[in-house]
Each structure stands twice: as structure tokens, then as C-alpha cells.
C-alpha positions in Angstrom: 128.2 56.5 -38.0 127.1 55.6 -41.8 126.4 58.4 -44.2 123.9 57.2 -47.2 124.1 59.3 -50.5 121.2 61.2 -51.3 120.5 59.8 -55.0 118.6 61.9 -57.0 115.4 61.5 -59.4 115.0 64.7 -61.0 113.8 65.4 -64.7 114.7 69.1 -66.2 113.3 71.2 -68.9 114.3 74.4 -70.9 116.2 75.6 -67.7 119.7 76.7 -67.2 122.8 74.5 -65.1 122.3 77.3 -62.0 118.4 76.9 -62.0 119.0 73.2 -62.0 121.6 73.4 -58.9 119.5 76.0 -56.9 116.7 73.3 -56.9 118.7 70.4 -56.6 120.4 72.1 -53.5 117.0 73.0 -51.6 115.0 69.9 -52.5 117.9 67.5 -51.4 119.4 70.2 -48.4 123.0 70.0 -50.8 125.2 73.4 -50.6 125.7 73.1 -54.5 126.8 77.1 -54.6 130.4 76.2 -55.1 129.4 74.4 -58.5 127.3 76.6 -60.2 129.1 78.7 -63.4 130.0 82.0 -63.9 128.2 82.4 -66.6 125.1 80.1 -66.4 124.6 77.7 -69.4 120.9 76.6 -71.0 119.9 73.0 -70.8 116.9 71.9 -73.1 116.5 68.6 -71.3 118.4 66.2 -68.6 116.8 63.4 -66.6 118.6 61.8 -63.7 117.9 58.8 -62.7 118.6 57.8 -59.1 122.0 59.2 -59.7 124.7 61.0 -56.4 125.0 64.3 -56.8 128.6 64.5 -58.5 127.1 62.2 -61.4 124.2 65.1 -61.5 126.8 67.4 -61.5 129.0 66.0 -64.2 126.0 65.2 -66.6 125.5 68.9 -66.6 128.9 70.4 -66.9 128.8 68.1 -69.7 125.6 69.5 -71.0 126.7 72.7 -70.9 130.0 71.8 -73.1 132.6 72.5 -70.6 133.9 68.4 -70.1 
């Protein structure tokens, strides 16, 4: 059996890093609750670009300062 990443094409604005996972998560069918912060972090603007979830994931921890 062959599992195919589920890229993602997604463009945020003036949203948080748990808004952003929340509808990641039900658009895609990802459990992204284990990766959402404490306390939640604003973004002013991320695109992603056909990118696996960890890269989306990444991009935004990075957004939010903590990599």
C-alpha cells in the first residue's frame, strides 16, 4: 500500500498559528492538535505553496519566532 502526502496550497492573513492549524487540519482531514502552541502566536501573512504539512508547520513555528 502507497501513502501520497497531502501537499498543501493555502494563503493566510491576519490570523493566528492555531487558527491556521485548526483549518489546515479540517480542510486536509490532518490531526494537527498536538502542534498547535500554548499560547497561540499572530501571523500577518504566510502562503504555502504545495508544501507537506511539516514544511507548513515549520514555516509557522518560524513565523511565530520560536525556530
Amino acid at each position: 500500500m502507497y501513502f501520497v502526502a497531502k501537499l498543501i496550497d493555502e494563503s493566510y492573513q491576519n490570523t493566528t498559528v492555531n487558527e491556521i492549524l485548526e483549518d489546515i487540519g479540517k480542510k486536509y482531514n490532518i490531526d494537527t492538535r498536538k502542534d498547535y502552541l500554548k499560547v497561540d502566536s499572530p501571523v500577518q501573512e504566510i502562503k504555502f505553496k504545495y508544501r507537506t504539512y511539516s514544511e507548513c508547520v515549520k514555516m509557522l513555528y518560524k513565523k511565530a519566532g520560536l525556530s
